[in-house]
Residue frames relative to the residue before (quaternion, step in Angstrom):
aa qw qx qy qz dx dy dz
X 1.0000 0.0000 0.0000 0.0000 0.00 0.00 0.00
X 0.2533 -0.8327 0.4172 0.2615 3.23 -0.66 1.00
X 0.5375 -0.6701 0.3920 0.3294 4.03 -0.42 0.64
X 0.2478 -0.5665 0.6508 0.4407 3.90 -0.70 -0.41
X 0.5951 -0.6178 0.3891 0.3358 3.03 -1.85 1.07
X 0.4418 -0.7612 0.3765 0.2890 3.34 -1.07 0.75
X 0.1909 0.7006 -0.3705 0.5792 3.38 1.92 0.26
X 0.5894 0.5278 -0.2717 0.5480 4.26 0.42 -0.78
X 0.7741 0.4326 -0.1646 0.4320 2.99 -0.04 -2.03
X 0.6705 0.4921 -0.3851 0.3999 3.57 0.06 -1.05
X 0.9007 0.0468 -0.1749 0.3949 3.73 1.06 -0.10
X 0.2551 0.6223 -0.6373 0.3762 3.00 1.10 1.75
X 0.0770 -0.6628 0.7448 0.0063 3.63 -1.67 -0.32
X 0.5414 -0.6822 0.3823 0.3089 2.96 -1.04 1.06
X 0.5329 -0.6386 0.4494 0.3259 3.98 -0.75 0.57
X 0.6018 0.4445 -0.4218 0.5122 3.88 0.99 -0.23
X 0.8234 0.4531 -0.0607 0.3362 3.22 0.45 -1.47
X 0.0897 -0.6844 0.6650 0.2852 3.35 0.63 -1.42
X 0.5177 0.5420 -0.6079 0.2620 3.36 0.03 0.67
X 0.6380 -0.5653 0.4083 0.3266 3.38 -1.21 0.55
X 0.1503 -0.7725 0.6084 0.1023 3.71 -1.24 0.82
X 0.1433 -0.8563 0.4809 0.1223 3.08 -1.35 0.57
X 0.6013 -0.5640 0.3975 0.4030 3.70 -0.43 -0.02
X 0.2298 -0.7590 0.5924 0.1422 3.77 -0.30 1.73
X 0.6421 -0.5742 0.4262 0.2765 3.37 -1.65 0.56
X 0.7500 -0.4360 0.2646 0.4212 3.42 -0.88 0.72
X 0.7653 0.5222 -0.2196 0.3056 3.37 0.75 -1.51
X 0.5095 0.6473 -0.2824 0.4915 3.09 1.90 -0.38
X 0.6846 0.5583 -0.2559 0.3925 3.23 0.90 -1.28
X 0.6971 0.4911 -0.2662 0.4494 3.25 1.30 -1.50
X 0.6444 0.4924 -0.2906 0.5078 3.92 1.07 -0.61
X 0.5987 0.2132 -0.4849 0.6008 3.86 0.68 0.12
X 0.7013 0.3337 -0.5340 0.3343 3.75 -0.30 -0.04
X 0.6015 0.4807 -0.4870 0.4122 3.44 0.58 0.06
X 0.8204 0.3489 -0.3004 0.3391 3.72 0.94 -0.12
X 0.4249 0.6418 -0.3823 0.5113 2.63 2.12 1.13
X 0.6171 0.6709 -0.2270 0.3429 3.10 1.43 -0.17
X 0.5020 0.4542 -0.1879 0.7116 2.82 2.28 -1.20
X 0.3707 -0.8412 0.3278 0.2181 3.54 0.36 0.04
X 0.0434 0.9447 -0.1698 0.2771 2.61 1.49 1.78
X 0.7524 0.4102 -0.1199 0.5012 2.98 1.61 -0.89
X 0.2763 -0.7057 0.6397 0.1280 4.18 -1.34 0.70
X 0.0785 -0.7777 0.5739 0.2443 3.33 -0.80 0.73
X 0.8042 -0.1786 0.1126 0.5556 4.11 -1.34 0.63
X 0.7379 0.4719 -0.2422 0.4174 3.71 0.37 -1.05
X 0.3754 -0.7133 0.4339 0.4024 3.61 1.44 -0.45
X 0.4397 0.5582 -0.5514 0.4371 3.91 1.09 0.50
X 0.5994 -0.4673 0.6045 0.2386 3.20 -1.86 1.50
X 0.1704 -0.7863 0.5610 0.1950 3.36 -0.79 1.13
X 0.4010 -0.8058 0.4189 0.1200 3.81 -0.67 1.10
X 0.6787 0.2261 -0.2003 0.6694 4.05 0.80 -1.24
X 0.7037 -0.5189 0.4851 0.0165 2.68 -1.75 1.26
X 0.3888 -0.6495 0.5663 0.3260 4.05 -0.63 0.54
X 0.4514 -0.5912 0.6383 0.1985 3.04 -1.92 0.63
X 0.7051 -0.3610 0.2515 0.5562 3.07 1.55 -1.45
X 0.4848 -0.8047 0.3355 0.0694 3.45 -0.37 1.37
X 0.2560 -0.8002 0.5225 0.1456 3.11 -1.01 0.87
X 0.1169 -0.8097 0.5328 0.2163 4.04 -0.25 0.73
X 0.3236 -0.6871 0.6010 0.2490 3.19 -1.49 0.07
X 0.5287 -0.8310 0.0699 0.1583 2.82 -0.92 1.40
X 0.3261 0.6847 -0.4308 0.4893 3.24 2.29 0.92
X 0.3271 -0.7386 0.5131 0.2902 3.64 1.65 -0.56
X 0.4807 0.7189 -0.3710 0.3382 3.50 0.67 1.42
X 0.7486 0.1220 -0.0340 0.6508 2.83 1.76 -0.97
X 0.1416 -0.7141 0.6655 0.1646 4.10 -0.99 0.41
X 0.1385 -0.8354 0.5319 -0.0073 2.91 -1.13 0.72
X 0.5012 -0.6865 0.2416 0.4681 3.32 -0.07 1.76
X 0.0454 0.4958 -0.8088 -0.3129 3.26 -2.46 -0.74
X 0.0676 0.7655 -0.6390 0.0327 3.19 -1.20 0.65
X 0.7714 0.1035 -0.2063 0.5930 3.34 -0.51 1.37
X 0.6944 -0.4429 0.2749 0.4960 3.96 1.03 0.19
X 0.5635 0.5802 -0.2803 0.5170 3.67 1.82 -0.51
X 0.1689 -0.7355 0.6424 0.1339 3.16 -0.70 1.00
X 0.4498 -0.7040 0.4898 0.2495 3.48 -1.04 1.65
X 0.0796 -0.8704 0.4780 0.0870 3.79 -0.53 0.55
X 0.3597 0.7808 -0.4193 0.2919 3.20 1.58 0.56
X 0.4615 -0.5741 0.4779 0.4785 3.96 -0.63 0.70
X 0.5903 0.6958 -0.3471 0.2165 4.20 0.68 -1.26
X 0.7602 0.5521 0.0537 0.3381 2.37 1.07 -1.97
X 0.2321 0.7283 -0.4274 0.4827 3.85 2.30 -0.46
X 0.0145 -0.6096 0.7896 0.0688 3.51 -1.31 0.44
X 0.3363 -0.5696 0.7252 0.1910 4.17 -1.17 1.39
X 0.5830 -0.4486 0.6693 0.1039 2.40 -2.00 1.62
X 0.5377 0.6441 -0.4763 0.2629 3.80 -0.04 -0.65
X 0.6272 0.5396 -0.3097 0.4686 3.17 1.19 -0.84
X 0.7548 0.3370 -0.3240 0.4601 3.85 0.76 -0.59
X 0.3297 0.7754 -0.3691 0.3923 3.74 1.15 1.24
């Protein structure tokens, strides 16, 4: 899997917040796409989220992830999927 450059990251931030985001470990990634599969997960906007992460971007209060798909990290406030759900 290919990562987003971490050069990027180091100067995104989340678009609600401005808080800084970082890149969540694989094992994360691989446990919300598995509860996207069961179709488990809502993303800020309350839409069942359907495609799977490449790889995820946390903020750094650890509340929201924010997709990457295809190497593009989604940066859209809607589009955040709450940790709460993996609680």
């Amino acid at each position: 899997m290919k990562r987003v450059d971490p050069e990027l990251v180091e100067i995104l931030v989340c678009p609600d917040t401005k808080l800084n985001v970082d890149l969540v470990p694989t094992e994360t990634v691989d446990k919300i796409n598995l509860a996207i599969k069961e179709n488990n997960i809502l993303n800020i906007d309350g839409q069942s989220v359907k495609e799977p992460l490449q790889d995820g971007l946390l903020r750094e209060d650890d509340k929201i992830i924010y997709p990457v798909r295809d190497s593009i990290p989604v940066m859209l406030i809607g589009e955040g999927i709450p940790m709460e759900q993996f609680e």
